[in-house]
Residue, then its C-alpha position, 0 to 999 in steps of 0.5 A: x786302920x788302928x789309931x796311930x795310922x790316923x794320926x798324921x805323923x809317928x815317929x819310929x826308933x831312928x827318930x824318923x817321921x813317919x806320916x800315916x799310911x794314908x796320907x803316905x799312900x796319897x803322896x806317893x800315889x801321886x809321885x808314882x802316877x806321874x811318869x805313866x801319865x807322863x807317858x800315855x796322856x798324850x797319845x790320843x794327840x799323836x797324829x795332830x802332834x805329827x801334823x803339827x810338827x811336819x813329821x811322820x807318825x813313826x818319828x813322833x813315836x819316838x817321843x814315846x820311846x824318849x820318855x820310857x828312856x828317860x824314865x829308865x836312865x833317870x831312875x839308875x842316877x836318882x837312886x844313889x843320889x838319895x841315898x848318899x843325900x836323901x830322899x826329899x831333895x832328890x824327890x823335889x828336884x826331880x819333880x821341878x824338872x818335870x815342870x819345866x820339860x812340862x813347859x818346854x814340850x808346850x813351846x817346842x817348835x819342832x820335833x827334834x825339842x819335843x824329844x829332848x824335853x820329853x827325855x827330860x820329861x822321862x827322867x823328872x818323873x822317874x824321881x818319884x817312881x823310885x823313890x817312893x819305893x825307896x821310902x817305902x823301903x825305910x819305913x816300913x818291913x817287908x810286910x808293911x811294905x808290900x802291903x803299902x806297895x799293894x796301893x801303890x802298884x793300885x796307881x800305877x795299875x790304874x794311871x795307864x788305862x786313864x792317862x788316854x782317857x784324861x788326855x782325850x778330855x783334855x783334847x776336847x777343850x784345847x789342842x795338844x799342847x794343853x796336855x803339857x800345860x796338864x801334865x805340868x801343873x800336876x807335878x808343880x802340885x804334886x811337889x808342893x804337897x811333896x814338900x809338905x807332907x813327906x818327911x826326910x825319910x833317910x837318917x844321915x847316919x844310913x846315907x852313903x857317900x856319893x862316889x862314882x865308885x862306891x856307886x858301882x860298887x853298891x850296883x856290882x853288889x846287887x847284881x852278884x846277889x843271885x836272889x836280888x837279881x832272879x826278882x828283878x827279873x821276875x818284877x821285870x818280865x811280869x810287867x811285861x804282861x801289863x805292858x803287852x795288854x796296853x800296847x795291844x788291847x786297842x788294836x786287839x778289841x777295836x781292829x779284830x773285834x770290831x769294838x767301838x771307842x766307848x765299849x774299849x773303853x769299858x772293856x779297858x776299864x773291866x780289864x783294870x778292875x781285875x788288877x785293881x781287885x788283886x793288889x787290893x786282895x793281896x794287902x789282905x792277904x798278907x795278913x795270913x801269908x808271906x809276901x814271898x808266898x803270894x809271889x810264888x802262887x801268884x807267878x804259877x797262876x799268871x803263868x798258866x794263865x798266860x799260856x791259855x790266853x795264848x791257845x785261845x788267842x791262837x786258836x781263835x776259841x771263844x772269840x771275843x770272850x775266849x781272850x777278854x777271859x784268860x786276859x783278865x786272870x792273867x791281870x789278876x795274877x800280875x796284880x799279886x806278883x807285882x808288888x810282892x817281888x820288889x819288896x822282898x828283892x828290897x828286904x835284905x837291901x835296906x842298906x841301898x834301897x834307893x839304888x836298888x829301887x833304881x835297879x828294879x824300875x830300870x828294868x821294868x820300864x826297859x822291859x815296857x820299852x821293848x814289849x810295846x814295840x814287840x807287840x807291833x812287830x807280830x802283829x797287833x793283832x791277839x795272837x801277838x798280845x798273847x804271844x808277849x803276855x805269855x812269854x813274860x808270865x812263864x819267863x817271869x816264874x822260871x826266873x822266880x823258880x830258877x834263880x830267885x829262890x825266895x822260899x830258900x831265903x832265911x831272912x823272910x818273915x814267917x807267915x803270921x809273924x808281927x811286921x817290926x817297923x824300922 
């Protein structure tokens, strides 16, 4: 880290505040790690939740699928928003409805408000998620930028796979409605960090006018831009292998392979290590290589490993091993497309990058929406973990292949050429 990444603040050519990658990093770590915790810290209380409530556990489900929604919806409002009033007062605003859907999820008295205020929930958290990628977006090139994407992809790999077991600790002092009590003093103190440590990211001279019509018209602009769109698509269906592991590696380790709570929780852990390693190697990476360069090798790779996972899986090889293994290359892989393919989809966007930050985090949560479900559909068991992992890695590279087309793009950095910041 040089000395101008040390220092709290520097101010780039547009006369914008930038702070250090550092605190930038914590901050909107934070911001992202919200609506994935939002999602799965609660899910060890789900049959008391249904208890509690007098319902079933497949209507409380739907809690889940209320919070993936707002998540989703929220983030295709939010982008335009910040980028006709920039990115503080969206951030802020978004943040303070999450405290206080927090609050309304700890006094629901029945399930039809728990699921209006976990949509409400949904759509407070999505504020953060999109728009740290947005102001990543403004400060940064697209190689810093995926560089800094690289830690926050990191968050957003980890808060999953903790998020139950926070909830459980959580649980095992208060009942279930001490989970929202959590959730929303987190986001009270996250905006009062937020309001603090970030700057207004977006000069008003780059803002555009918040029209309905120029807000459709900016979305018809990115979806005619075949390139945006392919890596979209490939950001999209590659978090369809996370979301296909989360959604049945419980069901996989403990039901078929007879694991215990505490040894699922280490092979849960092992599993992240592997993404976590990944998004850590790729900032180095990106010291050599073009971020569109990683993509592609990476998307090769997961893909492959994909399809291994899926004849180990089916096939019963290996056992325990014979999946945990292709599994954990499979993670590897995601943890080097994930961040590279919404930075170069955002690169020649700059113009729009809240809305387009928007586009990309509405696909991905739709995909998770639909991928957890699919998973129970086929079975819970391997075959339908590797079933789903499989199809979203190879349906993620033909995108890449087919449609995408980064290398073909001339408006990408070279390999080794210095990043110019904005």
């Amino acid at each position: 880290m040089t000395l101008a990444d040390d220092r709290l603040t520097q101010t780039d050519s547009n006369g914008v505040r930038r702070p250090s990658q550092l605190r930038l990093a914590v901050v909107l770590g934070a911001l992202v790690a919200l609506g994935p915790l939002s999602i799965d810290m609660y899910l060890p209380a789900l049959p008391k939740i249904a208890a509690d409530l007098l319902t079933s556990e497949s209507t409380i489900q739907l809690t889940l699928t209320g919070t993936l929604l707002g998540l989703g919806l929220g983030q295709l409002l939010v982008g335009p928003l910040s980028d006709a009033l920039g990115r503080r007062r969206p951030l802020l605003a978004g943040a303070a409805v999450h405290v206080i859907a927090s609050v309304a999820c700890l006094v629901a008295p029945n399930i039809e408000l728990l699921m209006v205020a976990r949509v409400l929930q949904g759509l407070g958290a999505s504020a953060g998620m999109v728009l740290a990628l947005a102001m990543v977006r403004d400060l940064y090139d697209e190689r810093e930028g995926a560089t800094l994407l690289s830690r926050l992809i990191l968050v957003m790999g980890v808060s999953p796979v903790l998020a139950p077991t926070l909830g459980s600790a959580v649980l095992s002092w208060t009942d279930w409605r001490g989970v929202f009590v959590a959730l929303g003093t987190l986001s009270l103190l996250i905006a009062v960090y937020a309001a603090f440590a970030l700057p207004e990211t977006l000069p008003r001279t780059r803002r555009r006018p918040l029209e309905l019509r120029d807000t459709l018209r900016t979305y018809g602009g990115l979806l005619r831009d075949r390139g945006f769109v392919g890596l979209v698509l490939v950001a999209g269906f590659a978090m369809a292998g996370l979301f296909g592991f989360v959604a049945g590696g419980s069901f996989v380790f403990q039901g078929q392979f007879g694991l215990d709570q505490g040894q699922f929780g280490l092979m849960f852990g092992a599993s992240a290590v592997w993404l976590i390693a990944a998004t850590q190697l790729n900032a180095r990476l990106l010291r050599r290589f073009a971020p569109h360069q990683i993509l592609v090798t990476g998307s090769m790779f997961a893909s492959a490993s994909g399809l291994l996972l899926l004849v180990t899986a089916g096939t019963g090889f290996g056992g325990l091993y014979g999946v945990a293994i292709p599994l954990w290359t499979v993670l590897f892989f995601t943890g080097l497309v994930l961040p590279n393919a919404p930075a170069v989809a955002l690169a020649a966007h700059g113009e729009a990058a809240g809305t387009a930050a928007a586009l990309l985090g509405a696909v991905q949560f739709g995909v998770g929406a639909i991928t957890s479900p699919t998973v129970g559909l086929l079975g819970n068991d391997a075959p339908a973990m590797g079933v789903v992992m499989a199809a979203g890695t190879v349906v993620a590279t033909l995108f890449l292949v087919l449609m995408a087309r980064p290398w073909q793009r001339d408006d990408l950095p070279a390999p080794g050429v210095p990043a110019v910041t904005h």
